[in-house]
N, C-alpha and C positions, 0 to 999 in steps of 0.2 A: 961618367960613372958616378952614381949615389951609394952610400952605405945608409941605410935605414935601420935603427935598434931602436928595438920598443919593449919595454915590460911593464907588466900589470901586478901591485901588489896587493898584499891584504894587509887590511889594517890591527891585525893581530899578529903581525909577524912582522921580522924586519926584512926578512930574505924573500925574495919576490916569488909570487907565486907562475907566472908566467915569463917567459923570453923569448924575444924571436929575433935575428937580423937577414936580413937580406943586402945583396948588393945587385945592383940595378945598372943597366947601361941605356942610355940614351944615345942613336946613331941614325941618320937619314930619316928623321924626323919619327922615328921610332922607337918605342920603349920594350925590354924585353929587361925580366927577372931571371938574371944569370944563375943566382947560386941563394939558396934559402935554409938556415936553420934557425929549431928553434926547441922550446924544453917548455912543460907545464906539469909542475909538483903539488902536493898537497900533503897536508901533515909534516912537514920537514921543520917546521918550529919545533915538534912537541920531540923529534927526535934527536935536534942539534942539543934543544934542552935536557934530553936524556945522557946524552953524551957528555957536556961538559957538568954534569952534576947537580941541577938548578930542580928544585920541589924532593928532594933526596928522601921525602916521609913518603913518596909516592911509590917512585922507582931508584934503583939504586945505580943503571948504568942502561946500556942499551939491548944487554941482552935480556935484563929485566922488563925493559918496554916490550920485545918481543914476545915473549912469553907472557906477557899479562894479560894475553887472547883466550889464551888457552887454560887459565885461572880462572875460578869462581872466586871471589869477593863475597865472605859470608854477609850474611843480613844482620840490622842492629836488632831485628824487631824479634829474630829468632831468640835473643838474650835477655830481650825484657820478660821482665814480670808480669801477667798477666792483672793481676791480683790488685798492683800498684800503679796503673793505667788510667788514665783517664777517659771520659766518652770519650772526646773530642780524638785523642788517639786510636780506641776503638772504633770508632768511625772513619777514621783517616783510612785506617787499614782495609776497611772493608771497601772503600771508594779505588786503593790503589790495586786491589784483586781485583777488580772489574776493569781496569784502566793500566793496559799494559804499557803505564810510562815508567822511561828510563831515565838517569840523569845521562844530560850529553857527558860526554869523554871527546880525546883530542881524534882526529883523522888517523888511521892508520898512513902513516906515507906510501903515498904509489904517485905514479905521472908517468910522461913518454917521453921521447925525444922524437922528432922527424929531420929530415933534409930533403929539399929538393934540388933539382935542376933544370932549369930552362923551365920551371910551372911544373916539371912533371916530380912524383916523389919517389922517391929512390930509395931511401928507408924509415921504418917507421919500428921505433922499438917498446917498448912497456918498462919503466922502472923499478 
């Protein structure tokens, strides 16, 4: 019999983004994968850090992260002064109205879990 754990992190997080173990038997010169689980997450940094309270100018707890989907974030550019601008920013503006870029933000968390048995999978669930 083997037990095999493997996971796969990211290098922005401390908490692994992937997990899997299996344990395995070897018998009559044969190999068969008895029993298999495993989990694969994403965003769970930005949500552990919502929870213990870490960028607090951001969000203020977890149910704050949740809801910050469903929030618009006003614009700075809505409060400038037109008047007081320079090209260089009148320009800017006009490059990012043609150019639907966004600043990234963290992953929403989602992932799965599975298990299998004997190779075949038995459940497979959504986070």
């Amino acid at each position: 019999a083997a037990l095999d754990i493997d996971t796969i992190a990211d290098k922005n997080s401390v908490w692994p983004r992937s997990a899997n173990a299996k344990l395995g038997l070897h018998a009559l010169g044969y190999h068969m994968d008895v029993f298999e689980t495993g989990f694969r997450v994403e965003g769970l940094q930005a949500m552990i850090d919502s929870l213990l309270g870490k960028n607090t100018d951001d969000k203020k707890n977890v149910f704050d992260y949740l809801k910050r989907k469903s929030q618009q974030r006003p614009t700075a550019a809505s409060s400038w002064n037109n008047n007081q601008r320079s090209l260089h920013d009148i320009e800017m503006d006009k490059i990012h109205e043609k150019l639907p870029v966004e600043t990234r933000r963290h992953n929403e968390p989602r992932g799965h879990m599975f298990m299998k048995w004997f190779g075949n999978e038995i459940r497979f669930d959504q986070l």
